[in-house]
C-alpha positions as CSV (number, residue, x, y, z in Angstrom):
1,X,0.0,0.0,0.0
2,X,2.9,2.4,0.5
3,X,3.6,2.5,-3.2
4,X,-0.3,2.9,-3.9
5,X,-0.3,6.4,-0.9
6,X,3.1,7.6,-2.7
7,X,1.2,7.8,-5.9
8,X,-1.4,9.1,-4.9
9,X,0.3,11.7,-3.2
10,X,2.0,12.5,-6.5
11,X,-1.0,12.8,-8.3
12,X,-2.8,15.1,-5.7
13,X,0.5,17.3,-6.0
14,X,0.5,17.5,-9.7
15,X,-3.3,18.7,-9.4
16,X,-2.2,21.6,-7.2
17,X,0.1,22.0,-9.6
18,X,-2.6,22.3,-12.4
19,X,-4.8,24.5,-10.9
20,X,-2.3,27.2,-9.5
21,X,-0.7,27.2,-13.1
22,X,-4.8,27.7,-14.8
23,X,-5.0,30.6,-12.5
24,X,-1.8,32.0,-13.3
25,X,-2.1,31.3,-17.1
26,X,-5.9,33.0,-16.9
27,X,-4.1,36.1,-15.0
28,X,-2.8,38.5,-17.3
29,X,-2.4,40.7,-14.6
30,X,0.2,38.0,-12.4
31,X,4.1,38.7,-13.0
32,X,6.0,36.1,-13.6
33,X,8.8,36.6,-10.8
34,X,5.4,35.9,-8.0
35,X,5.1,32.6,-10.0
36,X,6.3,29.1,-9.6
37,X,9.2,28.1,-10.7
38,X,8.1,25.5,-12.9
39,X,5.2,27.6,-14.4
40,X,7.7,29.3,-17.4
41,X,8.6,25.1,-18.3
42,X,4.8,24.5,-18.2
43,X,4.3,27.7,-20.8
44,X,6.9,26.2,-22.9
45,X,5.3,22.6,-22.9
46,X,2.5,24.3,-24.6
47,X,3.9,26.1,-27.3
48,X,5.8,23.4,-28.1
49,X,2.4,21.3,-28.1
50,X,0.6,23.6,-30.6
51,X,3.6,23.9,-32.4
52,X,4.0,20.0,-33.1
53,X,-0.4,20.1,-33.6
54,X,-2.1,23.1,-34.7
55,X,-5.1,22.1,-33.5
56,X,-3.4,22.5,-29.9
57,X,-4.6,26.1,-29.2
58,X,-3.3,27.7,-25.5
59,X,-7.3,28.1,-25.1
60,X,-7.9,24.4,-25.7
61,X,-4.8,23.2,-23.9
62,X,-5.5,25.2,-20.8
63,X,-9.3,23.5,-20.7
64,X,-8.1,20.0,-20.6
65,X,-5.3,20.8,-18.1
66,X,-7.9,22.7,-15.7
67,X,-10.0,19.7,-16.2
68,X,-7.8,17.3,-14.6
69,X,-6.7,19.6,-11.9
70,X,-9.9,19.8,-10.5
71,X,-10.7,15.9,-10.8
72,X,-6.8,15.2,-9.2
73,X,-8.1,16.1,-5.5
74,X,-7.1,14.2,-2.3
75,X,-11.0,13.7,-1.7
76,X,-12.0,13.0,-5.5
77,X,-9.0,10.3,-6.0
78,X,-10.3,8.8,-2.7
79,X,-13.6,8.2,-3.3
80,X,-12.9,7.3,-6.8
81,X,-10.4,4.5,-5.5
82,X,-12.6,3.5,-2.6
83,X,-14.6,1.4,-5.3
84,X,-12.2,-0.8,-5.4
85,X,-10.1,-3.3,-3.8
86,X,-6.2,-2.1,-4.1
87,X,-5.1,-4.9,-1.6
88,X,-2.6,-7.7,-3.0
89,X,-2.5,-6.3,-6.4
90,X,1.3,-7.5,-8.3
91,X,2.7,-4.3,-10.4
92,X,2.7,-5.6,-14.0
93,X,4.0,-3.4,-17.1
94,X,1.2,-1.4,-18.9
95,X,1.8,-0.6,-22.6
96,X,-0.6,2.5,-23.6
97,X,-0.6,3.2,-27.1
98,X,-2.5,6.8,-27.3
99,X,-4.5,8.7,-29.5
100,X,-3.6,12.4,-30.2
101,X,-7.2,14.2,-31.3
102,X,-7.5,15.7,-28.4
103,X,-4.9,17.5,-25.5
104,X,-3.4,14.2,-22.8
105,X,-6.8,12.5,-24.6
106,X,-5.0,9.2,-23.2
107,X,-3.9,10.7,-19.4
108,X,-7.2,8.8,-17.8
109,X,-5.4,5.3,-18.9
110,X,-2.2,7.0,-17.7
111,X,-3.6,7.7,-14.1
112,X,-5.9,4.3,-13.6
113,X,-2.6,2.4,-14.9
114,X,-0.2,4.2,-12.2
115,X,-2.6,4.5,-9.7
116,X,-3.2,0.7,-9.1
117,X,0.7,0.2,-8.5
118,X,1.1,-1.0,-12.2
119,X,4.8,0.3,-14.7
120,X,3.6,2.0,-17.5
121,X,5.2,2.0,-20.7
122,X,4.2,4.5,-23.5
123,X,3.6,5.0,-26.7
124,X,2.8,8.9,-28.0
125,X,0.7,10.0,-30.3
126,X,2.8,12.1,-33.1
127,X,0.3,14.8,-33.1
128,X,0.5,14.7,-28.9
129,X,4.2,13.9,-27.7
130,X,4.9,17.4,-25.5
131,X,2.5,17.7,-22.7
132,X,2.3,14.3,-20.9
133,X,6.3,13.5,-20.8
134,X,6.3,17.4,-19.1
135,X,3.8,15.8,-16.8
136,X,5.3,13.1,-15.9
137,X,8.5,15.0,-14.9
138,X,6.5,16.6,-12.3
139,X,5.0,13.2,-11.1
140,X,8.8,11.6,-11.2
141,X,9.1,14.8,-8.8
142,X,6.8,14.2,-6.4
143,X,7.3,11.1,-6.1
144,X,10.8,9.6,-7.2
145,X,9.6,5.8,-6.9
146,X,8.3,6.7,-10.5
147,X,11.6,6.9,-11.9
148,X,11.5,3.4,-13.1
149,X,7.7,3.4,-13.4
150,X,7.2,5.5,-16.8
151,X,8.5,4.8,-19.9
152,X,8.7,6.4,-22.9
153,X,8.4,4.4,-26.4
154,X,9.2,5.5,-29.5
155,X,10.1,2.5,-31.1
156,X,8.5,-1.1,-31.0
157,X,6.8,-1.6,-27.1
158,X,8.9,-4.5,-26.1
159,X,7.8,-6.7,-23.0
160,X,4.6,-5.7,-21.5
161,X,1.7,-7.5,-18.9
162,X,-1.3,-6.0,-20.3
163,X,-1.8,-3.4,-23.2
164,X,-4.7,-0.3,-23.4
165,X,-4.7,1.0,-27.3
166,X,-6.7,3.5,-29.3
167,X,-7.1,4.0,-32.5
168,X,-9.6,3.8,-35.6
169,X,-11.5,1.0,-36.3
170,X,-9.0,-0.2,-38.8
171,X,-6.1,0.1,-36.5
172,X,-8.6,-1.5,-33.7
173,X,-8.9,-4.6,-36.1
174,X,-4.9,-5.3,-36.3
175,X,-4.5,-4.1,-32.8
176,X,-7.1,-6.9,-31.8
177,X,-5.1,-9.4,-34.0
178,X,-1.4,-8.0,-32.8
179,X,-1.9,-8.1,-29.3
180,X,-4.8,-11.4,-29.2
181,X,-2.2,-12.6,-26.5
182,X,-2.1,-10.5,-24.0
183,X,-4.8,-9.0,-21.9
184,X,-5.8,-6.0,-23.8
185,X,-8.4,-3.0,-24.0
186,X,-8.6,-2.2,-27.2
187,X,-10.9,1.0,-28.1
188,X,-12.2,2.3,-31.6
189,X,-13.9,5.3,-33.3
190,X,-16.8,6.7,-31.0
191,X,-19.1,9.7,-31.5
192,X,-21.2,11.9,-29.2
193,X,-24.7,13.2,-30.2
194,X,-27.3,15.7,-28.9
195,X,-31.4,15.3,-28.9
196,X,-33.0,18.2,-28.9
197,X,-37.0,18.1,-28.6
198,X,-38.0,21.8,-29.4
199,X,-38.1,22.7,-25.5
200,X,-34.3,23.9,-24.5
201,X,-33.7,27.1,-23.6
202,X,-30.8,29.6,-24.8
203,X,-28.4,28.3,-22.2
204,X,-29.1,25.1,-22.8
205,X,-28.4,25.5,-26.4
206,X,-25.2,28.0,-25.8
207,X,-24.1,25.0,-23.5
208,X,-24.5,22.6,-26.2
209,X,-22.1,25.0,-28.7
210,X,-19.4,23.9,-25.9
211,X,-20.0,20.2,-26.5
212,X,-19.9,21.1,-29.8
213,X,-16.9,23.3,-30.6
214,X,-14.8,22.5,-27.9
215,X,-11.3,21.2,-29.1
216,X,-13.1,21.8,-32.6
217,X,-14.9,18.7,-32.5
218,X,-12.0,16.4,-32.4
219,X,-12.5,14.1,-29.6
220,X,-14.7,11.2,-29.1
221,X,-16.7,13.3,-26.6
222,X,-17.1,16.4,-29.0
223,X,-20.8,16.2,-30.6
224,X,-20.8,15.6,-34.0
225,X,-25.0,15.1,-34.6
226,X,-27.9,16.5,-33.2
227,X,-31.4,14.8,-33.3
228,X,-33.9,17.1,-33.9
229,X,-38.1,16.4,-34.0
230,X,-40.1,16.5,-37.4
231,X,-40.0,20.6,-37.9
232,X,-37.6,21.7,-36.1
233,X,-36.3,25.5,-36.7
234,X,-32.9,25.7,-36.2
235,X,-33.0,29.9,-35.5
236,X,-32.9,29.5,-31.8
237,X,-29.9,26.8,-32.0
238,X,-28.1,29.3,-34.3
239,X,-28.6,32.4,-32.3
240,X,-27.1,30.6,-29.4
241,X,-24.2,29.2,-30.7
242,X,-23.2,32.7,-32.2
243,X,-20.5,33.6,-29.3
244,X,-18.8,30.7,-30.8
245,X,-18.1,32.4,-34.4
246,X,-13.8,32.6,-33.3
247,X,-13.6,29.5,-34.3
248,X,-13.1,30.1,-37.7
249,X,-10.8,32.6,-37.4
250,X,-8.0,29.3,-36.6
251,X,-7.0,29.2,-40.4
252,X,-7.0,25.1,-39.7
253,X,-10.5,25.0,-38.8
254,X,-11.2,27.4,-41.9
255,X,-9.9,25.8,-44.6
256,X,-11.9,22.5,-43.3
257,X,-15.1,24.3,-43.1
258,X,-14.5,25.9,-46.6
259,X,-13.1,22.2,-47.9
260,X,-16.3,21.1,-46.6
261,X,-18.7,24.0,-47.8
262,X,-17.5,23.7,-51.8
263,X,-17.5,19.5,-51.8
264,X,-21.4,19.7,-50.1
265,X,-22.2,22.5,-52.8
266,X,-20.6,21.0,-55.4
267,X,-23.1,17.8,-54.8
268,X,-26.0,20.1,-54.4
269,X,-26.5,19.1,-51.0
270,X,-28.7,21.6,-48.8
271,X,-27.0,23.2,-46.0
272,X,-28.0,25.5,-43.5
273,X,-24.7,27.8,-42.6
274,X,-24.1,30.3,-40.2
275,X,-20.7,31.8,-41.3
276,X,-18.6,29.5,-39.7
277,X,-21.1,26.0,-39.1
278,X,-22.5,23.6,-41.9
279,X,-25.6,21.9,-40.7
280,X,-26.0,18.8,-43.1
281,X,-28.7,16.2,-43.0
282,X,-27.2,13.2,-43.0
283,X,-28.0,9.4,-41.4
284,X,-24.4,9.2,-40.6
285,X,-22.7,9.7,-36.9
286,X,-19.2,11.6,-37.5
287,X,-19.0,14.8,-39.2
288,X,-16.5,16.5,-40.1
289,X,-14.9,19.3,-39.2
290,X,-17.1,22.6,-39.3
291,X,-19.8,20.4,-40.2
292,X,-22.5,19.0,-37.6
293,X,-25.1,16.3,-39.2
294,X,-28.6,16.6,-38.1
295,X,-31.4,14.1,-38.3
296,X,-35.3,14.4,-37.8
297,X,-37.2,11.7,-35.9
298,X,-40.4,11.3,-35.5
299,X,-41.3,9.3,-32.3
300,X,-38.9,9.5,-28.9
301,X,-39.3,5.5,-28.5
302,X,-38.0,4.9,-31.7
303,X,-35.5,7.2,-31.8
304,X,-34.3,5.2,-28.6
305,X,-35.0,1.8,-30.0
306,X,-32.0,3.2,-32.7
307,X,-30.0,4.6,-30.6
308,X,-29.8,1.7,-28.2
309,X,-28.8,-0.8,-32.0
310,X,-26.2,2.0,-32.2
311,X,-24.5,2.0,-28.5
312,X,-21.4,0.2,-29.8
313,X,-20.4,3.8,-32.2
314,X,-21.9,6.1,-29.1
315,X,-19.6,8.2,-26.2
316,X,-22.1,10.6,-25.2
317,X,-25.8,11.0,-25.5
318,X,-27.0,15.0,-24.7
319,X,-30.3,14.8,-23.4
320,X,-33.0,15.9,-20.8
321,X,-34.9,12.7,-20.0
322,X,-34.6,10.8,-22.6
323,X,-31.7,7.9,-21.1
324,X,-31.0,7.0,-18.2
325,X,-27.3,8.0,-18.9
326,X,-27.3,11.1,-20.6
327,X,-24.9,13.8,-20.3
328,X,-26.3,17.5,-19.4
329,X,-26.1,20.3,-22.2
330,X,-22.2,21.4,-22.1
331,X,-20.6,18.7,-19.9
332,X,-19.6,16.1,-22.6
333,X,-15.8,17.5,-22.2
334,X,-16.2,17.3,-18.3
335,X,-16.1,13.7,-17.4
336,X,-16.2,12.1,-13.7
337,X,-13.0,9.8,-12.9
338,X,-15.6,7.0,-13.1
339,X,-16.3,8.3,-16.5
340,X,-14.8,5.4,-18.4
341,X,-14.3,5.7,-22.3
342,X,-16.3,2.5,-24.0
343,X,-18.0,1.7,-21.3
344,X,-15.0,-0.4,-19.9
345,X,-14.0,0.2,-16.3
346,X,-10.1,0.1,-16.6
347,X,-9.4,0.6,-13.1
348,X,-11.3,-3.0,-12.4
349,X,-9.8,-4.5,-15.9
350,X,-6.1,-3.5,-13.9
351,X,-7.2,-5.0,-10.8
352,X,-8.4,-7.9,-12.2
353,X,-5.4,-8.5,-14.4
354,X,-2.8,-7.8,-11.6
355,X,-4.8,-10.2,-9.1
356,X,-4.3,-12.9,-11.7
C-alpha cells in the first residue's frame, strides 16, 4: 500500500500543480517573478504542443489541463479509488498506445494504470508527444519511486503484462489481432450526439455550442450530430451558438469548413450555414470538421430503440430525459474519474489483471 499512498500523493501534488498554473495562465495581470518556478517550463510545454499540432490552441490546452486539476483532488481520487479493492495487487508493465485528437486525450489510462501500483510503458501519439512527458517530470518529482515506473516508447513496445490501445476502427482490427495474446483493451472510433426536442432554452443551447466546438470537435466526446423532432427551426440553436463564431478565425478550422462548404455545394447538398457552421442532414454519426449532421425523428421510442442498436459507435448521449445515462447540455468534455471511455471500467480491468 505504500507505493499505492506515494502515488497518490503524487497525483494530488500534480493537481495543485494544475490549478495554481490555470489561474496564473488566466491572469494576465500576475508577473511572472510571483510565480512558480516551474510555471515558465509548463508555458513552454504548450507552445511546443501547438507547435507540433495546430489544432493544440493555448485556449484548448489550458481547458483540458484545468479539467484534470480539478478531478486530481485528495478527496475525488479517494472516493474514486474506494470502489475498489487495491489490496494484494502485483505491479505488471502497462503498454498505452494513445491517440492524439484531443490534448493528454489518453492521461485517464495514464492515471488508472499508475494508480493501481502498475509500470507504465508508453507510446505517444505524433500529433501529442509534449505535454504528458512534461507531466510526468512533475510526477517523477513528487514522487521519485516513478523513476522506473514511466517509460517512454518511440520505437516497438517490447515486453509488456497488459496493453490499453486506441485507435480507428481499422487500426482497432490489427490491434485486436497483434496483441490477441495479452490482456488488452482495445478502443475504436466513437461519437457523441445531442437530442434536442424543441423545449431547451438559450443556455441550454449555448451550452450545447461547448459540446460542440470545444477542441473543434475532435474528440470522441465532442458532438458531432444533433437529433432534432419533425419541424424543427434551427434559429434558436443558431442564435445561441453565435458567441462561438472565433472558431473560424484558426486558419486550420477554416480551410476544413470551406473544404467542406465547396465539396457539399458542389453535390448540391442543402445546407444550413451560419458563417462559420454547416448543418447537413445526413444518417451518418461523424461529421466532419465545421460540419455537424442533423437528423429528424419522429417518435422519442424509436429514436431510442436506434440509438440503443447504435450504443457500440456512441460516447455521449445529450439529453433531458430521454436515457438514463445522458450527459447535461455542455458537460460532454467534463467527465467524472468514473467516466470510463467505451464503457469499460479500466481501473477494475487493472485489478483484475494484476490479481491474476
Amino acid at each position: 500500500m505504500a507505493r499505492h499512498h506515494s502515488r497518490l500523493q503524487a497525483f494530488v501534488k500534480l493537481g495543485d500543480f494544475l490549478r495554481e498554473y490555470c489561474e496564473y495562465a488566466n491572469d494576465s495581470l500576475k508577473k511572472m517573478d510571483n510565480a512558480h518556478p516551474l510555471f515558465a517550463k509548463m508555458d513552454e510545454s504548450i507552445i511546443k504542443a501547438g507547435h507540433a499540432n495546430g489544432w493544440f490552441t493555448k485556449e484548448h490546452v489550458l481547458f483540458a489541463l484545468e479539467q484534470w486539476g480539478n478531478l486530481l483532488t485528495k478527496e475525488g481520487l479517494a472516493i474514486w479509488l474506494s470502489n475498489y479493492e487495491l489490496e494484494g495487487v502485483k505491479s505488471k508493465d502497462v503498454a498505452i498506445i494513445m491517440a492524439g485528437n484531443i490534448p493528454l486525450v489518453g492521461f485517464h489510462d495514464f492515471l488508472s494504470a499508475l494508480i493501481t501500483g502498475n509500470n507504465v510503458i508508453v507510446k505517444l501519439s505524433s500529433n501529442d508527444k509534449v505535454l504528458l512527458p512534461f507531466i510526468a517530470e512533475l510526477l517523477q518529482e513528487y514522487d521519485p519511486g516513478l523513476q522506473n515506473g514511466i517509460r517512454f516508447q518511440e520505437e516497438r513496445l517490447g515486453e509488456f503484462d497488459v496493453i490499453i490501445a486506441t485507435g480507428s476502427n481499422n487500426t482497432a482490427r490489427y490491434f485486436d489481432y497483434y496483441f490477441k495474446g495479452k490482456p488488452r483493451i482495445i478502443r475504436r472510433n466513437r461519437v457523441s450526439i445531442a437530442v434536442l426536442n424543441g423545449k431547451e432554452t438559450p443556455g441550454m443551447l449555448r451550452a450545447l455550442g461547448e459540446d460542440i466546438f470545444r477542441f473543434f470537435g475532435l474528440g470522441c466526446r465532442s458532438v458531432s450530430k444533433i437529433f432534432v423532432p419533425e419541424g424543427y427551426s434551427f434559429d434558436a440553436f443558431f442564435e445561441a451558438i453565435y458567441d462561438f463564431r472565433g472558431m473560424i478565425d484558426l486558419v486550420k478550422y477554416a480551410n476544413n469548413y470551406d473544404y467542406n462548404k465547396a465539396v457539399y455545394l458542389m453535390s448540391e447538398y442543402k445546407l444550413l450555414d451560419n458563417g462559420f457552421l454547416l448543418l447537413k442532414e445526413d444518417e451518418g454519426y461523424g461529421s466532419p470538421i465545421g460540419t455537424l449532421f442533423y437528423e429528424h425523428y419522429g417518435s422519442e421510442e424509436d429514436l431510442k430503440k436506434r440509438l440503443k442498436k447504435d450504443a457500440d459507435s456512441l460516447q455521449c448521449i445529450v439529453s433531458q430525459g430521454l436515457t438514463r445515462n445522458e450527459v447535461p447540455f455542455g458537460q460532454t468534455q467534463c467527465p467524472a474519474l468514473t467516466d470510463y471511455a467505451d464503457g469499460v471500467d479500466t481501473v477494475e480491468f487493472l485489478l483484475k489483471t494484476s490479481h491474476n
